[in-house]
TORDO-369895 format. One record per residue (C-alpha): x, z, y. Coordinates in nm, 2 decimals. Example, Ala and Ser with C-alpha at 12.3 -4.5 7.8 and 13.67 -1.06 7.14 Angstrom:
BEGIN
{r {1.23,0.78,-0.45}},
{r {1.37,0.71,-0.11}},
END
This chain:
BEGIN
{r {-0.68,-3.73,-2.04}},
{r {-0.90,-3.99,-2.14}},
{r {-1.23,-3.95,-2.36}},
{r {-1.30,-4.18,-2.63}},
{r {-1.59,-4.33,-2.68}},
{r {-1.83,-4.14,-2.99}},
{r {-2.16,-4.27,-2.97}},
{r {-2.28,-4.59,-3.14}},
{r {-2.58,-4.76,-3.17}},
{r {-2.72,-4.89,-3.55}},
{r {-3.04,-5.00,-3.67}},
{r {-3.26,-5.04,-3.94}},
{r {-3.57,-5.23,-3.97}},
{r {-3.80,-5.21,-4.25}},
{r {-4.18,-5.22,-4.38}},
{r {-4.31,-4.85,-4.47}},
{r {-4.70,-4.68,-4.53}},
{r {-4.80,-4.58,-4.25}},
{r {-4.82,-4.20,-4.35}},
{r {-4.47,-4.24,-4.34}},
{r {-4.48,-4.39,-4.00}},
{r {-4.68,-4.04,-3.86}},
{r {-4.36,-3.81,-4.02}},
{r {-4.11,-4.05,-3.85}},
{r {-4.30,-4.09,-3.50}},
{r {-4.29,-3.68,-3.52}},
{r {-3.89,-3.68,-3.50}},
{r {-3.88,-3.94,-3.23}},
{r {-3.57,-3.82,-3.01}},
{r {-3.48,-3.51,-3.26}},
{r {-3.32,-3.46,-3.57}},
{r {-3.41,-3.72,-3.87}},
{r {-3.24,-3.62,-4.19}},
{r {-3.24,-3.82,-4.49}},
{r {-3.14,-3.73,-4.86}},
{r {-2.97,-4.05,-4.97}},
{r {-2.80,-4.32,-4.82}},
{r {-2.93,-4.53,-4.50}},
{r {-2.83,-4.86,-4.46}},
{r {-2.79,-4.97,-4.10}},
{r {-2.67,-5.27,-3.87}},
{r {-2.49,-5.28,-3.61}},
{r {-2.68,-5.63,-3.51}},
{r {-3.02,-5.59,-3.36}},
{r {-3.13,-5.94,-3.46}},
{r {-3.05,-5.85,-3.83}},
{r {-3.28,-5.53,-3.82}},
{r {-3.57,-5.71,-3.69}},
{r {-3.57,-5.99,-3.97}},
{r {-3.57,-5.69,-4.24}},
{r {-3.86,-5.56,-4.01}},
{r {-4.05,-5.89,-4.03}},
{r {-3.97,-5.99,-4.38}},
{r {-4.05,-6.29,-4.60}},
{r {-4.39,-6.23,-4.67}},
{r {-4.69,-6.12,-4.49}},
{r {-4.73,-5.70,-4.45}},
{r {-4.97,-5.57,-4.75}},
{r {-5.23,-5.33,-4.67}},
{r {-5.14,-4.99,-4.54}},
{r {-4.81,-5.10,-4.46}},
{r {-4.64,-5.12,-4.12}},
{r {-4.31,-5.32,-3.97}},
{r {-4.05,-5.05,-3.80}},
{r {-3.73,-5.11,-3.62}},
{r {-3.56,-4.80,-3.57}},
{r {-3.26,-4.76,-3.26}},
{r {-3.05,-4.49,-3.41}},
{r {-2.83,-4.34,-3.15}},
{r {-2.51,-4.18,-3.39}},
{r {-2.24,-3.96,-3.23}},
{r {-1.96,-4.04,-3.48}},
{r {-1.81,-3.65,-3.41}},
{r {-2.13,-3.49,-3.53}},
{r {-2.08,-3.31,-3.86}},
{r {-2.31,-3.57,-4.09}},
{r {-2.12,-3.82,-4.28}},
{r {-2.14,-4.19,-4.05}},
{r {-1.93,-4.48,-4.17}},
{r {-1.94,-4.83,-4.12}},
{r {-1.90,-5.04,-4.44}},
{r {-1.90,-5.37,-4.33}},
{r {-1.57,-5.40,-4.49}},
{r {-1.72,-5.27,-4.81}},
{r {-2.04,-5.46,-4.82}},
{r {-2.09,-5.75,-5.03}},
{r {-2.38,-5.83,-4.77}},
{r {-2.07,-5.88,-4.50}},
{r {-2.32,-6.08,-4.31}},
{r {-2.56,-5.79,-4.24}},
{r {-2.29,-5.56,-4.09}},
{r {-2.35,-5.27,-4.21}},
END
């Protein structure tokens, strides 16, 4: 019997406040649950540019590149929409 592989590997950089930054460091290796879409790549490379962005951080806000590891058989909703995406270049 063979097992298929589940778990994937997205990321997702971006600039938040950093009171936002304590609430994420406190799920670090748990559970993170968000209420709306979250828009990942499969492309490290592509994460880190959204991390760094065009313009220089303002005050109070931080740079953070998340590695999300996904097991595609867990009961949340996980879909890849590169397909989709009119950003095909960010693969989603």
């Amino acid at each position: 019997q063979q097992h298929e592989m589940s778990i994937l590997n997205v990321y997702r950089g971006m600039r938040i406040d950093e009171q936002e930054l304590q609430n994420i460091k406190e799920k670090v290796g748990g559970l993170m649950s968000h209420s709306s879409f979250l828009s990942t790549t499969s492309v490290l490379d592509i994460a880190i540019e959204f991390a760094l962005g065009d313009e220089p951080l303002p005050p109070g806000k931080v740079s953070l590149l998340m590695d999300i590891t996904v097991d595609e058989k867990s009961p949340f909703p996980v879909a890849d929409i590169n397909h989709l995406s009119v950003f095909d270049d960010e693969y989603e």
